[in-house]
C-alpha positions in Angstrom: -40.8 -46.6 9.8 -43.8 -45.4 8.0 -45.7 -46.7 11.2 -43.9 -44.6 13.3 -44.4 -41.7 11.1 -47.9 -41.9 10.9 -48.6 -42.5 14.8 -48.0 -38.8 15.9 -51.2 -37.8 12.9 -53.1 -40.7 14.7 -52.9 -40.5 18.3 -51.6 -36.8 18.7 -52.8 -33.1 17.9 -51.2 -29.8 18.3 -51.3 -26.7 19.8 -47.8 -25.0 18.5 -47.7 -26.0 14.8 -48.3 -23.1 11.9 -50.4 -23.6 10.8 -51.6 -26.5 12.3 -51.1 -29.7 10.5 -53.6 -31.7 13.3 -54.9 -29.0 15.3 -56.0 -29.7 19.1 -59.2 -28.9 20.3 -59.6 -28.5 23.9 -62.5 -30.0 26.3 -63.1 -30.7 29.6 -63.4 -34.0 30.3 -66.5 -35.5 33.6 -63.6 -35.1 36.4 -62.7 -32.1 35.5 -59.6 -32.3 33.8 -58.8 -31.0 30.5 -58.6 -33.4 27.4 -57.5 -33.3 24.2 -58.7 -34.3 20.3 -58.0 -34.1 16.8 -61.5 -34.3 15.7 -61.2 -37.7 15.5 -60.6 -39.6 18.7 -60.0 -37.8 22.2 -57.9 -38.5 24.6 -54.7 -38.0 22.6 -51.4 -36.4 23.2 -50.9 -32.7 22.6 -48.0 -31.8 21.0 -46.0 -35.0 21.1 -42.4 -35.5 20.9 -41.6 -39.0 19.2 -37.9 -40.6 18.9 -36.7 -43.9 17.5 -33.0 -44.7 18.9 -31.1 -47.3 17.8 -28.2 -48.4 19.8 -24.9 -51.1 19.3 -26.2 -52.9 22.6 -23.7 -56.3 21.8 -21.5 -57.8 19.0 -24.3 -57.9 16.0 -27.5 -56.9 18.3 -29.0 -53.5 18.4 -31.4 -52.0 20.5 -34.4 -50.3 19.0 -36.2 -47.9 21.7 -39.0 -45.9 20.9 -39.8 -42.9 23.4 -42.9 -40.5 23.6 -43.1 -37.5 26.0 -45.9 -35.1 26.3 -45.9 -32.2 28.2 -48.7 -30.7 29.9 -49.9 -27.5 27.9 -50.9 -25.8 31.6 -48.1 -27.0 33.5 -45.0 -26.8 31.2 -43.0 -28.9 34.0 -45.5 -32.3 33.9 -45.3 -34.9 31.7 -48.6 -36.3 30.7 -47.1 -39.0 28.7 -43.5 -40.7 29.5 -43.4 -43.7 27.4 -40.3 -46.0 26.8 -40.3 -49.4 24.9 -37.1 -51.3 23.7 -37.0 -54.0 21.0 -34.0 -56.2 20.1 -32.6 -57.2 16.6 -30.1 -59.5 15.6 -28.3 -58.5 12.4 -28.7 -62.3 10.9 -32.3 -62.5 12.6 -33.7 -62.1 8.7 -36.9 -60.5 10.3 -37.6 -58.7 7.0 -37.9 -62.4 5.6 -41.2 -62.9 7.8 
């Protein structure tokens, strides 16, 4: 969990936060585009929205799905990010023993 906590201060900025906790700078990037940073690495996501959902998916298995989505600061109806990856744990799997 803490990993998940900590990846919106790593890969992420923002533009809506007050006051900022990461604030976004702005740039323009050689095609053109616009690109983000945090002062430390560019190309990040602006204002990210991050959820862990865990679903019953059989008898003793859940489903752990991680979803990021990033909307485009000048186009409010693009996503610039849409991201969707699902894990599976057994409930006897004893992962934490590893």
């Amino acid at each position: 969990m803490d990993k998940f906590n900590d990846s919106p201060y790593a890969y992420g900025c923002t533009l809506t936060a007050t006051p900022p906790p990461w604030p976004c700078e702005s740039y323009t990037r050689a095609d053109g585009t616009t690109g983000y940073s945090n002062g430390q690495r560019n190309d990040i996501m602006p204002d990210p929205v991050a959820k862990l959902i865990i679903t019953q998916n059989q008898l003793n298995v859940r489903a752990l799905t991680l979803t990021f989505e990033v909307t485009d600061p000048q186009d409010p109806t693009q996503l610039l990010v849409d991201f969707k990856y699902t894990k599976y744990r057994h409930e006897d799997s004893a992962y934490e023993e590893e």
